[in-house]
Backbone as a printed PyTorch tensor [residue, N CA C, xyz], in Angstrom:
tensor([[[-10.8140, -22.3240, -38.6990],
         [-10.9430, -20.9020, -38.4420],
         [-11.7980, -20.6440, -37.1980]],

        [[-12.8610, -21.5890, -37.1920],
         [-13.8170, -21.2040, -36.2160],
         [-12.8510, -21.6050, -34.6670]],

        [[-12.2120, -22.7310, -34.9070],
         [-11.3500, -22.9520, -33.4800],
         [-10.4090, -22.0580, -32.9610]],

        [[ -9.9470, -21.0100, -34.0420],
         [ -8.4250, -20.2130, -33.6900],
         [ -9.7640, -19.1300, -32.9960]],

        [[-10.2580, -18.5930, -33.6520],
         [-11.7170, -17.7140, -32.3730],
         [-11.6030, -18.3140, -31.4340]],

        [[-12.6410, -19.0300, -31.1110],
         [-12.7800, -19.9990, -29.7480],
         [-11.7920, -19.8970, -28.5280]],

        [[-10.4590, -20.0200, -29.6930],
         [ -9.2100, -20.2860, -28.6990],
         [ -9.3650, -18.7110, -28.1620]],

        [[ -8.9360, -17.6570, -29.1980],
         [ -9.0050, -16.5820, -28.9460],
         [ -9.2890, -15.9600, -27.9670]],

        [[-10.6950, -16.0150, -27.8610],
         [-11.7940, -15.5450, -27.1850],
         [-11.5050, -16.0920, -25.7550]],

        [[-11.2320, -17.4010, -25.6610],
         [-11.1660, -18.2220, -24.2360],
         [-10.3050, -17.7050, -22.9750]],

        [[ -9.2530, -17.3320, -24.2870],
         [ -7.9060, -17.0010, -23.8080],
         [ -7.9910, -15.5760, -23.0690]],

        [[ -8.9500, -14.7250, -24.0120],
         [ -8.6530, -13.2580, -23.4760],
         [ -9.6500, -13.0110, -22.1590]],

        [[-10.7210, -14.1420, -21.9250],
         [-11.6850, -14.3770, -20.8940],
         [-10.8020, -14.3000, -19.8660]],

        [[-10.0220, -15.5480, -19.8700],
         [ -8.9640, -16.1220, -18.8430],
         [ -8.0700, -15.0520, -18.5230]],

        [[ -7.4830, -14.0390, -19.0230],
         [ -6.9800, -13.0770, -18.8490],
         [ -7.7620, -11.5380, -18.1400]],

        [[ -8.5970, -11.4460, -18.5180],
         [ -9.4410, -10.4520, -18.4100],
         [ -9.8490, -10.3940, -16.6990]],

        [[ -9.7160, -11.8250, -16.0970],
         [-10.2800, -12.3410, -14.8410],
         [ -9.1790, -12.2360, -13.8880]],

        [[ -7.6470, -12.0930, -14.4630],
         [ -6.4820, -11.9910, -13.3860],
         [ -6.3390, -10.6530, -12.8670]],

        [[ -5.4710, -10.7980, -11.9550],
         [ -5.6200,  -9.3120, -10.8610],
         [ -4.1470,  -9.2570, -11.5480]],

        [[ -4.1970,  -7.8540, -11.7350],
         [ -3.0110,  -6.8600, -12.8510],
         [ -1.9270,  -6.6570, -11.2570]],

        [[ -0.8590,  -6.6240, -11.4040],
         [  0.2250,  -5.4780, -10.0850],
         [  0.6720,  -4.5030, -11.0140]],

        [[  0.2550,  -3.5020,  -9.6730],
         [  0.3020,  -2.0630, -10.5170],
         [  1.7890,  -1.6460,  -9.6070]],

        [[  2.2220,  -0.8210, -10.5390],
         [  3.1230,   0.0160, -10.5240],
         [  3.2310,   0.8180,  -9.3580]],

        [[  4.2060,   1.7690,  -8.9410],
         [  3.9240,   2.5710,  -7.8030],
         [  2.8400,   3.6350,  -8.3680]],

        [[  3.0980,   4.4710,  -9.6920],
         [  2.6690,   5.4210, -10.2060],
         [  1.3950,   5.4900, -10.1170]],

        [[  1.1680,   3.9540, -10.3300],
         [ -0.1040,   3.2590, -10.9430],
         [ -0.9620,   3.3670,  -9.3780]],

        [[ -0.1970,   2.8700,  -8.3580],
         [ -0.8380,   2.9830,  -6.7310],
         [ -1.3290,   4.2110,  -6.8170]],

        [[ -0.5560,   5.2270,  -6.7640],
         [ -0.2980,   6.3690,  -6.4200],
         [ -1.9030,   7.2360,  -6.9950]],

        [[ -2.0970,   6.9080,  -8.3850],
         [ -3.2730,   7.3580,  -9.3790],
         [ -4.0200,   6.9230,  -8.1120]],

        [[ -4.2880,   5.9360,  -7.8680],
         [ -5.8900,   4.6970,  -7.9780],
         [ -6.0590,   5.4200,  -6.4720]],

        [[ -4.8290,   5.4570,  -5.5980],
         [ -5.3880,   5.4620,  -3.8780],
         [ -5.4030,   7.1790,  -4.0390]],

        [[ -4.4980,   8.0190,  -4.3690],
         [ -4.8430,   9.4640,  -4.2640],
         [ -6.0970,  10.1400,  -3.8230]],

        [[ -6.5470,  10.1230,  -2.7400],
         [ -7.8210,  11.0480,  -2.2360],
         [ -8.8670,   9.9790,  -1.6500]],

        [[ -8.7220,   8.9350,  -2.1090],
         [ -9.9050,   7.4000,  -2.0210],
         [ -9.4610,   6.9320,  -0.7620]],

        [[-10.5740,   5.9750,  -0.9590],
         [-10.0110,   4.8160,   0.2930],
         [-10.6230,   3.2370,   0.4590]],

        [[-10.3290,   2.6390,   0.7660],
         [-10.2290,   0.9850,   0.6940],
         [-11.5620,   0.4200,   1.8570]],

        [[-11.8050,  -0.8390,   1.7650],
         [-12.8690,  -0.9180,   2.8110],
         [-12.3530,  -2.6720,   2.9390]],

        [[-12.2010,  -3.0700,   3.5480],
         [-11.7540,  -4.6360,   3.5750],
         [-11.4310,  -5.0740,   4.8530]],

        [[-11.0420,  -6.3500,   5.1210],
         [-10.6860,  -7.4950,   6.0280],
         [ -9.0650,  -7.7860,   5.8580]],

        [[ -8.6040,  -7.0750,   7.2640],
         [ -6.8970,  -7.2970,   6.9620],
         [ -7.0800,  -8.5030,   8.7570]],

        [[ -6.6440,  -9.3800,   8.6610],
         [ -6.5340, -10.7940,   9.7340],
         [ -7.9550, -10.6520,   9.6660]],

        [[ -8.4780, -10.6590,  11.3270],
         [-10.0020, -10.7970,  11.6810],
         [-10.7160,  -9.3500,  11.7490]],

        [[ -9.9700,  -8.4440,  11.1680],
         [-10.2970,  -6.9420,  11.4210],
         [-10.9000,  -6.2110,  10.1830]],

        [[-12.2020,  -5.9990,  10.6160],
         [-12.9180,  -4.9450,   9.4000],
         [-12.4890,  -3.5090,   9.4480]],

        [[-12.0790,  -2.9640,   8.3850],
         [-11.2230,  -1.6860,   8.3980],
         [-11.6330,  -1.0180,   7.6930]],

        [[-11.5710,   0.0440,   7.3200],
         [-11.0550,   1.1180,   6.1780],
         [-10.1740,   2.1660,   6.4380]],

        [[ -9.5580,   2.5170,   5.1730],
         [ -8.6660,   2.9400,   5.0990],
         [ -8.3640,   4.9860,   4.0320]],

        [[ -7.7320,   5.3380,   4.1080],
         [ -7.8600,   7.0540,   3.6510],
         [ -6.6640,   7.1310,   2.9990]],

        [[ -6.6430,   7.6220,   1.6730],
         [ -5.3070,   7.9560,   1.4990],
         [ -5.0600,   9.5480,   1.1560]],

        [[ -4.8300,  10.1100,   2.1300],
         [ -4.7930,  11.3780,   1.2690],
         [ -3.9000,  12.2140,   0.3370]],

        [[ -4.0840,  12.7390,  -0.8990],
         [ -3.1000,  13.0570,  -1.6110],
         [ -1.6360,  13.6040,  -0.8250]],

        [[ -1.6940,  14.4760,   0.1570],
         [ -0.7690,  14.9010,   1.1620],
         [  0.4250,  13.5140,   1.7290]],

        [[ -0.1310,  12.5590,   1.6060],
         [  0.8780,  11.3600,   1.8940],
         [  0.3340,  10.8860,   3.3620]],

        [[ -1.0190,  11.5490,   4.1460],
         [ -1.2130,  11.3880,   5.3460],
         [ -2.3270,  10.3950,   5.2610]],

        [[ -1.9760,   8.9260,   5.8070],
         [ -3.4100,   7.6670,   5.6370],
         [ -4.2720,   7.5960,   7.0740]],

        [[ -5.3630,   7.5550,   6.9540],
         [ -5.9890,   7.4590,   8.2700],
         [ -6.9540,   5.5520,   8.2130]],

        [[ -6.5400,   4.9740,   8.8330],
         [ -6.9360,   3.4230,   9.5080],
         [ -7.6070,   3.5320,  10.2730]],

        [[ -9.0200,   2.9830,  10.4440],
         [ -9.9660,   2.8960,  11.5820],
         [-10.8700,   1.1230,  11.3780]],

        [[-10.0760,   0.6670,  12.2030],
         [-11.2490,  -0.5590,  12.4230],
         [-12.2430,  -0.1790,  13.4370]],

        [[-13.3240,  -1.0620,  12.7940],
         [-14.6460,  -1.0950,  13.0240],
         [-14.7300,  -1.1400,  14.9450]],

        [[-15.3610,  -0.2280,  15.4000],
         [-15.3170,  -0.0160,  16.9670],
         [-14.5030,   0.1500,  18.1850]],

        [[-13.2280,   0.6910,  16.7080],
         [-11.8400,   1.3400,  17.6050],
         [-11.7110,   2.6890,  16.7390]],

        [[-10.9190,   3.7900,  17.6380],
         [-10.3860,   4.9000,  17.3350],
         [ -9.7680,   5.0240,  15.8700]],

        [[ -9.6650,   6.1520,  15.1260],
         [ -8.6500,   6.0810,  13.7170],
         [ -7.2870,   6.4030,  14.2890]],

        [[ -6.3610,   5.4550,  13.3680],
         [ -4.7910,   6.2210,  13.6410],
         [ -4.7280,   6.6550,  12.3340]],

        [[ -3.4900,   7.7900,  12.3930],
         [ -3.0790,   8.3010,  11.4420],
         [ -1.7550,   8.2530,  11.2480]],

        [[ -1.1780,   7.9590,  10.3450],
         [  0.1110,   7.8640,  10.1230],
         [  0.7020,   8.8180,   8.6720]],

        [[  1.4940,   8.5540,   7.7780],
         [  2.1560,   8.1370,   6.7270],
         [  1.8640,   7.4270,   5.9150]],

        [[  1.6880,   7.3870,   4.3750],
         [  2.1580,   6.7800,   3.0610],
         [  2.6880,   7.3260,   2.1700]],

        [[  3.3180,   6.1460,   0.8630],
         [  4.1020,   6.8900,  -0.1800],
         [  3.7640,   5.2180,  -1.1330]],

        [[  4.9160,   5.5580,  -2.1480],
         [  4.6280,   4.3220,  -3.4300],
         [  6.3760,   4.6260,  -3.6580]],

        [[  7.0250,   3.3460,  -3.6220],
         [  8.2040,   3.4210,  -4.5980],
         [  7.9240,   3.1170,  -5.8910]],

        [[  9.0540,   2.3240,  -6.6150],
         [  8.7620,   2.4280,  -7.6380],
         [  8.0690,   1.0410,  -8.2680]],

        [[  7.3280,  -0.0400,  -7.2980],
         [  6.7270,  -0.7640,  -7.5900],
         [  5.6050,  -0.9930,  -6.1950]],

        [[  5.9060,  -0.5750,  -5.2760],
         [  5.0990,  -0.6440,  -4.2010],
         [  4.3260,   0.4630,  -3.4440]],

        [[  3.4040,  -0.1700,  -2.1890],
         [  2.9360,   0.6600,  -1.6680],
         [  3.9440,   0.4920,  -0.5080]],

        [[  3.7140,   1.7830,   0.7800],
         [  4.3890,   1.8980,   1.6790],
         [  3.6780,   2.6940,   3.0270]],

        [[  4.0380,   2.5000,   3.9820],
         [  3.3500,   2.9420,   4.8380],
         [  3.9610,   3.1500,   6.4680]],

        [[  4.3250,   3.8900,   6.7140],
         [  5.0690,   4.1450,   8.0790],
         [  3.9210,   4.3500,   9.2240]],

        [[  3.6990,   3.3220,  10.1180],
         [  2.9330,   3.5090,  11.6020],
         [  3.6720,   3.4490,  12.3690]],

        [[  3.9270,   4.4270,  13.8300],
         [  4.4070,   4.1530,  14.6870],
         [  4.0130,   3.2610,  15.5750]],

        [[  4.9160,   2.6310,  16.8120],
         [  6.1080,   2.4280,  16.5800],
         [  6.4010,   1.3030,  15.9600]],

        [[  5.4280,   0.6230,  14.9540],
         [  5.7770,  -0.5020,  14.4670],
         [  7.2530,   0.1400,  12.4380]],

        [[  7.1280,   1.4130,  12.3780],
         [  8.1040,   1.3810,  11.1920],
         [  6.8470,   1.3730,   9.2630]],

        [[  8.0380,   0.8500,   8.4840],
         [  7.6890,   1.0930,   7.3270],
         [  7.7150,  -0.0030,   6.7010]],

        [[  6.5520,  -0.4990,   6.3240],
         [  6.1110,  -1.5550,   5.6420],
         [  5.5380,  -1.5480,   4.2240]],

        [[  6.1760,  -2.1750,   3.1460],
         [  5.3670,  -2.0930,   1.5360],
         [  4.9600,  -3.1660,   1.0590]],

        [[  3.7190,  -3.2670,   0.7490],
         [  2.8510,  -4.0010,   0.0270],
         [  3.0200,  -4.0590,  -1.4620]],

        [[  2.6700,  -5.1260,  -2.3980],
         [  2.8840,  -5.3160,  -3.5130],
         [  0.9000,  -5.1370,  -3.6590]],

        [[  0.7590,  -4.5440,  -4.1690],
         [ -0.7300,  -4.3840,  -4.7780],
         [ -1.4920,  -4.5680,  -6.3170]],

        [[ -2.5110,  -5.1440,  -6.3860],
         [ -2.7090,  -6.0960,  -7.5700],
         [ -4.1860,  -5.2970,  -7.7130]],

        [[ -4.7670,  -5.1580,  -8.8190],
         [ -6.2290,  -4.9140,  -8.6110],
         [ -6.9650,  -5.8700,  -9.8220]],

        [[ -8.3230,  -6.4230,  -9.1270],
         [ -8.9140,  -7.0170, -10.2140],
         [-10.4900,  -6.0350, -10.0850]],

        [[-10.7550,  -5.2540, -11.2680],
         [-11.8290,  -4.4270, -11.0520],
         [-11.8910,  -3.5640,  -9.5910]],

        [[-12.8680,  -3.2810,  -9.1700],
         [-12.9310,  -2.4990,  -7.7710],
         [-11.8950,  -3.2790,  -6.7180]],

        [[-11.8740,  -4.2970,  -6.8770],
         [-11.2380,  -4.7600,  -5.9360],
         [ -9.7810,  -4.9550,  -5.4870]],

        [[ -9.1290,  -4.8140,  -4.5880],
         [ -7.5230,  -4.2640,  -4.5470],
         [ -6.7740,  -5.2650,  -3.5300]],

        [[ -6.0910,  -5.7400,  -4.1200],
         [ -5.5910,  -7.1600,  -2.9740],
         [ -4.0070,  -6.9710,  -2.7780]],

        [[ -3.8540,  -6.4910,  -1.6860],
         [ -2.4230,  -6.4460,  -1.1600],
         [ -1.7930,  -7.7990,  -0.8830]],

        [[ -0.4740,  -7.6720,  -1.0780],
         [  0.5620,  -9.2650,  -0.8090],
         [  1.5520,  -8.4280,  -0.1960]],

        [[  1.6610,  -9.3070,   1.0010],
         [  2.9840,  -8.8050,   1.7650],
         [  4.3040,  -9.8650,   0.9980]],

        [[  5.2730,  -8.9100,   0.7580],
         [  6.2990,  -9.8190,  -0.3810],
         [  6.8990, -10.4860,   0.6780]],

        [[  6.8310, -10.3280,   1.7900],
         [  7.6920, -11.0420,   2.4080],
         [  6.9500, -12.7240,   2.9680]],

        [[  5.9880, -12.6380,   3.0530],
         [  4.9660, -13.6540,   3.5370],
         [  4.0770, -14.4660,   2.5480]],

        [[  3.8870, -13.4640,   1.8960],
         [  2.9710, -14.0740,   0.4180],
         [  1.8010, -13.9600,   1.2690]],

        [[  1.1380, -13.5960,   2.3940],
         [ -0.1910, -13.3410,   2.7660],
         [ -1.0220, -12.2260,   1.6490]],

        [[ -2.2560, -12.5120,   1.4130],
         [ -3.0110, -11.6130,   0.5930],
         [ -4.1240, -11.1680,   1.5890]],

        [[ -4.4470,  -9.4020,   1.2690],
         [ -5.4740,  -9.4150,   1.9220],
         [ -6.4590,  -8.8450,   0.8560]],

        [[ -7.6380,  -8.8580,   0.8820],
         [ -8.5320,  -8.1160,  -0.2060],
         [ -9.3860,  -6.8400,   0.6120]],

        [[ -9.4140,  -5.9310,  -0.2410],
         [-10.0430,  -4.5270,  -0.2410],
         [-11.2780,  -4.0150,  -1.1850]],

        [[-11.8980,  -3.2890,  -1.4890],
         [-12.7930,  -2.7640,  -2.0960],
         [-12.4960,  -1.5580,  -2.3470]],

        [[-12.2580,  -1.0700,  -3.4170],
         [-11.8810,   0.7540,  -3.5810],
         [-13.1140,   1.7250,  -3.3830]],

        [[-12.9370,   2.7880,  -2.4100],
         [-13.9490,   3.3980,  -3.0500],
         [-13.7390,   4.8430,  -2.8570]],

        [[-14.3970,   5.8970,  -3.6060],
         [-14.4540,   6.7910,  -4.1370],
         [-14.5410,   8.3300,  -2.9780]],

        [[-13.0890,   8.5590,  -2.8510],
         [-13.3190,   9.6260,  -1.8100],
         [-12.7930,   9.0820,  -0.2930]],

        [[-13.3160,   9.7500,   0.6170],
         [-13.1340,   9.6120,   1.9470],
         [-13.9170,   8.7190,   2.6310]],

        [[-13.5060,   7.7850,   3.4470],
         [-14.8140,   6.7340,   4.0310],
         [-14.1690,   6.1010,   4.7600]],

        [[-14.6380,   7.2070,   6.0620],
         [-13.7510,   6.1190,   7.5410],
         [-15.3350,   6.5570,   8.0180]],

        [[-16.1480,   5.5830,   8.1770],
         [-17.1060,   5.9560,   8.7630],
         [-17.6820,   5.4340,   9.9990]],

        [[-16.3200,   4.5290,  10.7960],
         [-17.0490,   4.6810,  12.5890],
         [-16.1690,   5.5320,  13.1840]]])
């Protein structure tokens, strides 16, 4: 009895520690009004999502662009000119929010946080 616990318990540890992929709906909740703070290649960024569908990107000691976002029905999405529309598969483990490009399998990691925060 005491081992089927043990197992139990081990098991739901091991689980508890994986990064979930959320849904579009599920994007849609978490980024609505917030914004991200992370390392996408060698570039410190953050990021805006505003409920309106309008995202604002500013790395650290360059100008913000503003573009476009949306969520299908499992992804994120994002139209910049003139590079087009690109969707991310997004996973979150606690605060933290790790995009996979499906096409590459590259991951990048983010930090959520609360509100607006493009702050150079």
């Amino acid at each position: 009895m005491a081992l089927v616990a043990f197992v139990a318990i081990g098991t739901t540890t091991a689980q508890a520690g994986e990064p979930v992929k959320l849904t579009g709906p599920e994007i849609k909740a978490l980024f609505d009004g917030n914004s991200v703070d992370g390392i996408w290649g060698q570039a410190h960024y953050h990021s805006y999502f505003d409920p309106a569908g309008m995202t604002l990107y500013q790395e650290e000691g360059r100008p913000p662009q503003e573009d476009r976002w949306h969520v299908s029905d499992t992804q994120y999405c994002s139209r910049w000119e003139p590079g087009g529309t690109t969707c991310y598969d997004i996973y979150r483990d606690g605060e933290q929010i790790i995009w996979v490009s499906p096409d590459s399998g590259h991951r990048y990691s983010s930090v959520l946080i609360s509100g607006k925060a493009v702050p150079w």
